[in-house]
C-alpha positions as CSV (number, residue, x, y, z in Angstrom):
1,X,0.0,0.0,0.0
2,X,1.6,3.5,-1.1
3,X,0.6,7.0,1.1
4,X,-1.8,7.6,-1.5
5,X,-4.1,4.9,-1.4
6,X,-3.5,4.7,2.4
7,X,-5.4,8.0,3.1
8,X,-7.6,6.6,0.6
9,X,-8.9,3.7,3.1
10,X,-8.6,5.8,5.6
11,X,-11.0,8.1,4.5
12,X,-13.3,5.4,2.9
13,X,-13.1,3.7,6.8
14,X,-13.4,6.8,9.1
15,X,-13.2,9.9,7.0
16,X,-17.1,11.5,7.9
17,X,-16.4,10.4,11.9
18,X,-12.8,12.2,11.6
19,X,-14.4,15.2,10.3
20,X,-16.8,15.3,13.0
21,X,-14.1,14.9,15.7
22,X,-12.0,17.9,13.7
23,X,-8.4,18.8,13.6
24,X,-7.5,19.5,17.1
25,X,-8.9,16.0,18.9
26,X,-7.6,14.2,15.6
27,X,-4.0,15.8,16.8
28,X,-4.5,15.0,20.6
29,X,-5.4,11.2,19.0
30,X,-2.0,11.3,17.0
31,X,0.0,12.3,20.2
32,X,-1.7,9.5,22.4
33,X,-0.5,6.9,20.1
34,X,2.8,8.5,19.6
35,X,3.3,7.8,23.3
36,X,2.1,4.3,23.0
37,X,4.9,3.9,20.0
38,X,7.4,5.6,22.2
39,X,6.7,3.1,25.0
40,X,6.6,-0.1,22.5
41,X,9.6,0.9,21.0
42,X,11.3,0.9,25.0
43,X,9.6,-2.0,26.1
44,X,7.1,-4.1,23.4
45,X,7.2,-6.7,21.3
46,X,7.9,-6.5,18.0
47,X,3.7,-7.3,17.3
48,X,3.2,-4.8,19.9
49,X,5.3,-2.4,17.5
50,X,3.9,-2.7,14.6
51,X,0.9,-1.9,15.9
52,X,1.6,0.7,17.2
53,X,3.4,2.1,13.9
54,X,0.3,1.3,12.1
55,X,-1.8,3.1,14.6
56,X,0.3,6.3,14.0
57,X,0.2,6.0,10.1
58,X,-3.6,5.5,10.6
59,X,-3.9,8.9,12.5
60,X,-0.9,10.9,10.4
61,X,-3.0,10.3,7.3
62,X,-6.7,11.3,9.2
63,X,-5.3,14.4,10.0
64,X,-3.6,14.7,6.3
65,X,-6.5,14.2,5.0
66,X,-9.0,16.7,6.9
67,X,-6.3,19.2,6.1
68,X,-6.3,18.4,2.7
69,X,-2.6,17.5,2.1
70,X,-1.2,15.0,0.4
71,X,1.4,12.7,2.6
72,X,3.1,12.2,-0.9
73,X,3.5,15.9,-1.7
74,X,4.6,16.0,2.2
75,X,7.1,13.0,1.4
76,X,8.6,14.9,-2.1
77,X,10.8,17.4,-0.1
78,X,12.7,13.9,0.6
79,X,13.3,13.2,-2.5
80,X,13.9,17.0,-4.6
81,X,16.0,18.1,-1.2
82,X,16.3,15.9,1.9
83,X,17.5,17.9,5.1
């Protein structure tokens, strides 16, 4: 699955509910699971992990999307000049 089509299911899945919630809780959401990947990455399994990582892709592209910005255009600056 490439960033495109993953904020594709994403919004197929949850997009009318993630609107409803807005940016601001959608962000607290992100954080929360950024913790829980912070604290797998100390002390989970490597299940517990993925998880996790899949969690925070899930909630990056929610909020992507209901700002209307493309994770790919986000990724390019990687690829025409990486930091």
């Amino acid at each position: 699955m490439d960033l495109a089509e993953l904020q594709t299911l994403m919004d197929d899945l949850y997009g009318e509910a993630d609107r409803a919630r807005g940016v601001p809780a959608t962000v607290a959401w992100l954080c929360e699971e950024l913790g829980e990947l912070a604290q797998a990455v100390r002390k989970g399994t490597r299940e517990q992990r993925v998880h996790e990582f899949g969690d925070v892709l899930a909630w990056l592209a929610s909020l992507a999307n209901q700002m209307d910005i493309s994770l790919d255009d986000a990724m390019q600056r990687y690829v025409d000049n990486p930091p």
